[in-house]
N, C-alpha and C positions, 0 to 999 in steps of 0.2 A: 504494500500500500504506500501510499505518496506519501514522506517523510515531510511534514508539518511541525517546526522544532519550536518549543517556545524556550524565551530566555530567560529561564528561571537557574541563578547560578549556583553553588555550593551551599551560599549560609541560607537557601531556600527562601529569601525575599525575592520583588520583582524590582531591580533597579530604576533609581531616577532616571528619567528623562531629562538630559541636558538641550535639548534642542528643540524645548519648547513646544511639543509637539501635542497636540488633543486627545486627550485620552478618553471618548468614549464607544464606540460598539463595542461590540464580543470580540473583536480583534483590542479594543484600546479603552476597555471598561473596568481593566482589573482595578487591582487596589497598587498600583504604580505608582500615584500620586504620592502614595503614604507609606509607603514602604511595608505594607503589612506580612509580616511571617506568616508562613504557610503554618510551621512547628511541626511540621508532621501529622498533624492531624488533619490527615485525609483519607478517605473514603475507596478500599479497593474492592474490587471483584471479579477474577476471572471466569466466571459461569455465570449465566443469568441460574440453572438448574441447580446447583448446589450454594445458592447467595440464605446463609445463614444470618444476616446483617440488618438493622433496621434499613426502610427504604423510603423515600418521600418521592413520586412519579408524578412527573410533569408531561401532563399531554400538550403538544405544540401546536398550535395553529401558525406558524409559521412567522414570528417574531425573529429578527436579527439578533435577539438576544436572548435568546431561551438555551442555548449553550450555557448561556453567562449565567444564568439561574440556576442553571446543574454544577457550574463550578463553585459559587456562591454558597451552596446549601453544603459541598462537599465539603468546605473549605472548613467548615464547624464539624468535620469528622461524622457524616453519617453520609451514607449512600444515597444518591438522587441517581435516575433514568430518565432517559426522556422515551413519549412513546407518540404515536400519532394520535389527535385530534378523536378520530376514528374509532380507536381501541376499543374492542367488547369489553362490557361492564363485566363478564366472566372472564377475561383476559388479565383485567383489573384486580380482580378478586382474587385470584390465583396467585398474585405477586405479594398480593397481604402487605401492602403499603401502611405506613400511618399516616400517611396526610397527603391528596393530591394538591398540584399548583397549574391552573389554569392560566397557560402562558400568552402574551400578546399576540400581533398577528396585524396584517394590510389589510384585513377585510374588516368591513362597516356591517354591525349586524342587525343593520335593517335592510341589507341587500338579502333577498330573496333566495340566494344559492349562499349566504355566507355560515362555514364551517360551525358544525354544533356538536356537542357531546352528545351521546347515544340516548333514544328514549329511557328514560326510568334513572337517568345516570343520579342525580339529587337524591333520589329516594331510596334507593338499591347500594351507592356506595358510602357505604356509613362510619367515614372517616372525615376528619377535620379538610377540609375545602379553602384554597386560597387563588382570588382571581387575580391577574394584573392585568390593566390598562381593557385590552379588549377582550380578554378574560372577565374584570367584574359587567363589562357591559354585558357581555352573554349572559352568566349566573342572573345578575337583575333582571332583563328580559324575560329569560328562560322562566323566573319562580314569580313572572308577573308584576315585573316594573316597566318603567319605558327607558329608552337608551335613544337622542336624538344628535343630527349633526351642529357640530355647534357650531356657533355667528363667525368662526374663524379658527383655524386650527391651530392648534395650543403644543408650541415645541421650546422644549430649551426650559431655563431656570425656573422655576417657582418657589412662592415661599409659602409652605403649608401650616396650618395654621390645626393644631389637635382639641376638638371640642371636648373633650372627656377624660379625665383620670382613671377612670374605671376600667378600659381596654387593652387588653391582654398585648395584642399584636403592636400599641404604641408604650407598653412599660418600660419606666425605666427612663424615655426620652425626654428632652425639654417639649414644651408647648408647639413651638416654630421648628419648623424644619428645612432643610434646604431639598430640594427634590428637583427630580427632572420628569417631564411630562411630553409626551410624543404620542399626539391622538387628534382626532378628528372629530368625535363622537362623545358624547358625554350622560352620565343618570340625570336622567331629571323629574324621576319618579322612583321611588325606592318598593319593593315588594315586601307585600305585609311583614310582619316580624323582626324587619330590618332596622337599623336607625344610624344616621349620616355620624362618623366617628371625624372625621377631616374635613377642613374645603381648603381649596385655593381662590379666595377672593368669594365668588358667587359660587363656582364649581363642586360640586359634592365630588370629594376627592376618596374619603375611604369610608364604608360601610360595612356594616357587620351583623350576622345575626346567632350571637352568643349561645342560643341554646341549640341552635341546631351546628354550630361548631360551622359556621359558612362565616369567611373572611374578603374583602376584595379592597386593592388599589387601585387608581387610577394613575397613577403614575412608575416609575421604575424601579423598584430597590434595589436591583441587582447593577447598577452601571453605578462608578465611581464617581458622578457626578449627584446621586444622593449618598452624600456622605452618614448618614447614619443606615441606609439601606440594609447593611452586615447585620446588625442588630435588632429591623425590623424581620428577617427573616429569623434569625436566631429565635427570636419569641416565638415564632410560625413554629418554628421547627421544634421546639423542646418547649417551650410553655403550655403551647397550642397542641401538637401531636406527642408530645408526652417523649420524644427520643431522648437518648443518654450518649450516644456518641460513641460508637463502639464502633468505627471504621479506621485504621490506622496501619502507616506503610509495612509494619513489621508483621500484622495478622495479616496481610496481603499475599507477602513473601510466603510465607508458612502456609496459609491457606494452601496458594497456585503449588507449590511444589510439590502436596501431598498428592492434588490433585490429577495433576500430570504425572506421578508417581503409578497412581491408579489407573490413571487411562491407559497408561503404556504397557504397565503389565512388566513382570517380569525380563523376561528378553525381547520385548517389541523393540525396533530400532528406529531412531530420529534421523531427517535431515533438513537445513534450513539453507537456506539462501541470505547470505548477508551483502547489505548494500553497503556498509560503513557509516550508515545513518544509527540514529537513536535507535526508534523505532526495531529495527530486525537484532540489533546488538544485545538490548536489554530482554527482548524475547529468548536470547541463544543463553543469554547467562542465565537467565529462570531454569530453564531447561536443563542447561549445563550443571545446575544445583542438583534437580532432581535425577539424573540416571549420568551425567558424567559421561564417561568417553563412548557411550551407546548412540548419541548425537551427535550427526557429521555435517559438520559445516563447509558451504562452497561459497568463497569468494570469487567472484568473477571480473576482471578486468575488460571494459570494454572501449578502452584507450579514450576514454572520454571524461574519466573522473579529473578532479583537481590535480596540479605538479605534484609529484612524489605520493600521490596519497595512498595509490596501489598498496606501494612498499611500506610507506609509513604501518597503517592500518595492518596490514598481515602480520606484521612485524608486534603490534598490541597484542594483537588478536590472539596470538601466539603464546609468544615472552611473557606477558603480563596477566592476561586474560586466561591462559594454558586453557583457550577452547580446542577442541578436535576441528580443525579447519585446512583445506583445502583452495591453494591459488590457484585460478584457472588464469592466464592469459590469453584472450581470443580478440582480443582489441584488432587483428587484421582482420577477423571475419566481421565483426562489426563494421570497419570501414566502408569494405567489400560491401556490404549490404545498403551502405548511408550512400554510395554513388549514384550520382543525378537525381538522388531524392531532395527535395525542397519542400514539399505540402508537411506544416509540424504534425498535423496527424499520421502523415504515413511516415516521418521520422520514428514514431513511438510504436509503431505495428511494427515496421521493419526493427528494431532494437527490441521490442518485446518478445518475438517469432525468433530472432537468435539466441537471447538470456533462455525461452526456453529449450533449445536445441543445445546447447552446450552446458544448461545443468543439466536434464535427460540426460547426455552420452557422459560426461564427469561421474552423475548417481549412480549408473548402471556397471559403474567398474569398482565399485565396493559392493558391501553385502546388501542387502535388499532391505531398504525401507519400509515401515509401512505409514507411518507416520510426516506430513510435513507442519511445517515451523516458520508460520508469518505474523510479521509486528505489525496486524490489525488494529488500527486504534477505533475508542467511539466513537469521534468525529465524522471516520469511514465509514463505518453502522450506519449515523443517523445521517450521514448524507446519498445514502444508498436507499433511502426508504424515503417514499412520496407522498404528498402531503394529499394530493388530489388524484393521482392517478401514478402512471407512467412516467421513469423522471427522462431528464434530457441529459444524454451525456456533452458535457464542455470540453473535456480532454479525458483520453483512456489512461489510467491508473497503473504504475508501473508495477505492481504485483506479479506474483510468475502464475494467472490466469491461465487454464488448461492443464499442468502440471498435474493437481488432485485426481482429474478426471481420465487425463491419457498414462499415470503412470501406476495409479489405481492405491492414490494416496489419501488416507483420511488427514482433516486438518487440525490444526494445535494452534488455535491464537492465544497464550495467555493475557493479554493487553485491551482483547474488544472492547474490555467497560473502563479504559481510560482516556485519559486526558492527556496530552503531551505533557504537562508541567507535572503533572503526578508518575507518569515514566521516568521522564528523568530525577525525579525522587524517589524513586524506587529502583532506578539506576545507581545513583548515589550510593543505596544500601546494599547494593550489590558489587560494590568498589569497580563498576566501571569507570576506564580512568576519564578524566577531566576533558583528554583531547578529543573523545569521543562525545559525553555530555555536552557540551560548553560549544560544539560544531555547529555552526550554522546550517540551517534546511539546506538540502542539497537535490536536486529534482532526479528521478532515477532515471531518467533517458540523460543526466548530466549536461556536459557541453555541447550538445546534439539541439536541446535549445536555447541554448544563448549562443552558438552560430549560426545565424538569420541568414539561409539560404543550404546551398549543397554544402554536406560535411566532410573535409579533406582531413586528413595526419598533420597538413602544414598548419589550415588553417587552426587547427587544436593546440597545437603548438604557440601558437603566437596570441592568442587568449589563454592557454596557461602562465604564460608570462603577465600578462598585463594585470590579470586575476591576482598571482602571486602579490606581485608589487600591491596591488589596492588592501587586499586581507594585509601584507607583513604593515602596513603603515598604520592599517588600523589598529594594531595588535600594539605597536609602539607607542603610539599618540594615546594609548589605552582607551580607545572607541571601541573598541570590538564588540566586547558584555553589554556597550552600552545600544547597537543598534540588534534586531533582530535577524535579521538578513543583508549581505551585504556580499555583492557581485561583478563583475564586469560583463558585458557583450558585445561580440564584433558582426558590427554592421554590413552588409553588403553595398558600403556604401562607401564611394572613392573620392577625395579632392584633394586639391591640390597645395602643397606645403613647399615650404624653406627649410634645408638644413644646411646650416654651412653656405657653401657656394651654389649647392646644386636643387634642382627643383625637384620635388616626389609627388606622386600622386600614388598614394597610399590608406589603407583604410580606418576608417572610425571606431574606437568604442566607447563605448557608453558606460558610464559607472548608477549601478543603482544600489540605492540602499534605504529600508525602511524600517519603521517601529511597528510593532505588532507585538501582538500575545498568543493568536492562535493559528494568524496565516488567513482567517477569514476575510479581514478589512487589515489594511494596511494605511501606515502616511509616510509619507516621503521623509528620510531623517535630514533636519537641517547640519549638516555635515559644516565647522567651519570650512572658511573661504580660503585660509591661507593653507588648511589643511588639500584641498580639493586640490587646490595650484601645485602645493607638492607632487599629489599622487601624479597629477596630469602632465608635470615635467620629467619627474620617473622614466614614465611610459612612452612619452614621444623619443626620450634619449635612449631608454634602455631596450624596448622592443621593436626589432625591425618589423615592420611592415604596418606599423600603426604611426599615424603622422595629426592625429586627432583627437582630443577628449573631448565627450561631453557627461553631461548629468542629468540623469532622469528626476524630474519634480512631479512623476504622477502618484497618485493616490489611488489603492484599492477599494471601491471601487472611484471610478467608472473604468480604472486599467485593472491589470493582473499583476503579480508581482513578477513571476517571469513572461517575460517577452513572447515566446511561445508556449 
């Protein structure tokens, strides 16, 4: 699966942003601002089938930030899930949740097709209920209030104002709150039983009906920009739903090992595919806990990753790591396959149809698998699951797709119900070393796309150089920890320069580099000025065939973080 890395470093906080940057979606909503400690208490589970754990299940209507709601509620050490909108009330039930949270969402639900929980869902799930933003306008509607568009749409700051001492989901806060609000639509009838707990100004902001344990906002607690948000969930979750917090990286560990222990059985045998990403590395060490040298790992070179990283990494993987690991070099059959290709989707067919032909022939000269081994994350899960139908693929997913099916392998994710920033905190615990955690996302089709056009050995070459020089500057300047991604790419594009006496016309690259938390949304990091001029002087001097810097200032969305 696509290695999505966040930068959460050693002492397990998110660092400051120096460059001034926005921190709100689910890309830029953490708690950044503040630096807040994870401490370890966080929330794991490799099986949804054997999750022993309290659970708080968020059905999504499709909110930007209902990620952020399942990192939010994790972050206080209990388990959250997200599931569809859709989900049978016996689907529900079977999970034995203490508390669902009805997440935001684009739709207005006085539109006539707009997304609704299942008939009977109020009266059948008889656990503590919490709405946000288009969440509480559902639950109101739904139990017989009105929910209308309002005179203007309400985004950005608010100061909220708490009518009552009495309420559970506001204990503990001051009166005034700082909150963020992102809607269209607003209560302006409450259903029986209910009675308005907030407003912003005129706005019935939160409402509550205490005996039936039914909760709702209208605005966001999960994004950094309502700073007390942590703690209105907190009461949701353990005042409200009664939890105690019994998710923590070290039961994770010990759970997943046993696990996998059981799965595999006595003499079953492992193999995994490792990209040199997070993601496949902290799955091969779980593994590698549990059954040790019965797990065979293939690295595979496909002359496209970073300078040196091949060797670097096999050389961890090895020495340090003492995994059962295998280097493949096939980087010329990759080439071989990337000629005259230029469309990025048939770059990643052609690169994914070789990765799996050269693990196949590599697998089948040891002993026989039955088992394989991919760093599936949730992210993957819930982006693999549609909200309304049929989803749309954007770009094919560098996984070894087909492999299970044609080699007649069953699969091992320990990772599906995490989060990046909880991997690599469970990497941590796993003494994976730093050069590993600490790596920036790396896309597994690699330099394939960020060379924009046909992929050549030369042209790989002359972006590993350029690349090199941008990472070793950042690493000295000590930017590195500080941005989340940071890259170079060479443009198919040619003009014409000065060196010296003589004239060139030679090609572009492009330096990009952004803040993020999960890879969802992105912003372009404000890299100083005299730092850029560095890197950009570096580069024209020291890499032949490049005679141009520029810097990318787009933001995900309306771009992508990589180029193709």
């Amino acid at each position: 699966m696509a290695e999505f890395d966040l930068c959460i470093r050693g002492d397990s906080k998110v660092p400051d942003s120096r460059f001034g940057v926005k921190q709100l979606s689910a890309a830029g909503s953490s708690d950044k601002s503040n630096g807040v400690s994870y401490n370890h208490r966080l929330a794991y589970s490799g099986s949804r089938q054997v999750l022993n754990h309290e659970l708080i299940l968020i059905l999504d209507f499709g909110s930007q930030y209902t990620q952020l709601i399942a990192r939010r509620v994790r972050e206080q050490g209990v388990y959250c899930e997200i599931l569809p909108f859709h989900t049978s009330i016996e689907t529900i039930a079977e999970r034995k949740p203490k508390g669902v949270i009805l997440s935001g969402g684009p739709s207005s639900v006085t539109e006539e097709d707009a997304p609704r929980v299942p008939g009977g869902f109020y009266e059948k799930v008889d656990v503590p209920i919490l709405g946000i933003c288009y969440g509480m306008q559902l639950l109101a509607v739904d139990l017989g209030g009105k929910s209308e568009p309002a005179d203007r749409r309400e985004y950005g700051h608010a100061k909220l104002k708490v009518l009552s001492g009495g309420t559970r989901l506001f204990n503990g806060l001051p009166f005034e709150l700082d909150v963020w609000m992102s809607h269209g639509d607003h209560v302006t009838q409450l259903p029986d039983g209910f009675v308005s707990t907030a407003t912003t100004g005129d706005v019935i902001t939160a409402i509550e009906n205490e005996e039936r344990r039914m909760f709702a906002v209208q605005f966001h607690p999960e994004v950094a920009h309502t700073p007390a948000g942590s703690e209105i969930l907190r009461n949701f979750v353990f005042d409200v739903c009664g939890c105690t917090g019994d998710w923590t990286a070290s039961s994770f560990i010990a759970d997943e090992i046993a696990k996998i222990r059981e799965t595999v059985g006595d003499t079953g045998r492992v193999i995994c595919g490792l990209s040199g990403g997070v993601d496949s590395t902290v799955a091969a060490m779980l593994v590698h806990e549990a059954i040790g040298e019965r797990q065979r790992c293939i690295f595979v070179n496909n002359g496209l990753l970073r300078a040196d990283e091949f060797e670097d990494t096999l050389k961890l993987y090895r020495d340090t790591m003492k995994l059962n690991v295998t280097g493949v070099d096939a980087s010329a059959e990759f080439y071989a396959d990337l000629a005259g290709v230029i469309d990025p989707e048939a770059k990643r067919k052609a690169i994914g149809a070789r990765f799996i032909k050269v693990f196949e022939e590599e697998a089948n000269k040891g002993e026989k698998a039955n088992w394989l081994v991919q760093g599936t994350l949730y992210p993957d899960v819930i982006e693999s699951v549609s909200l309304r139908g049929a989803s749309v693929t954007i770009k094919t997913h560098h996984n070894v797709g087909g492999l299970p099916e044609k080699m007649n392998l069953k699969l091992i994710e320990p990772l599906r119900e995490l989060f990046k920033d909880e991997v690599r905190l469970i990497g941590r615990d796993l003494s994976v070393p730093n050069e590993i955690l600490g790596r920036h996302p790396f896309p597994g089709p690699g330099l394939a796309v960020r060379i924009l056009g046909e992929v050549t050995p030369e042209k790989a070459a002359v972006l590993q150089q350029a690349d090199c020089i941008f990472i070793e500057e950042l690493k000295t300047s000590g930017l590195y920890d500080e941005v989340w991604q940071a890259f170079a790419v060479l443009l198919p594009v040619q003009s014409v320069g000065v060196m010296g006496d003589f004239r060139t016309y030679e090609r572009t690259a492009a330096l990009r580099a952004v803040t993020s938390t999960d890879g969802m949304t992105a912003d372009w990091a404000r890299l100083p000025h005299e730092f850029l001029a560095r890197v950009s002087s570096r580069i024209t001097s020291e890499v032949r065939g490049i005679n141009r810097v520029v810097y990318d200032i787009s933001s995900k969305p309306p771009g992508t973080i990589e180029w193709e």
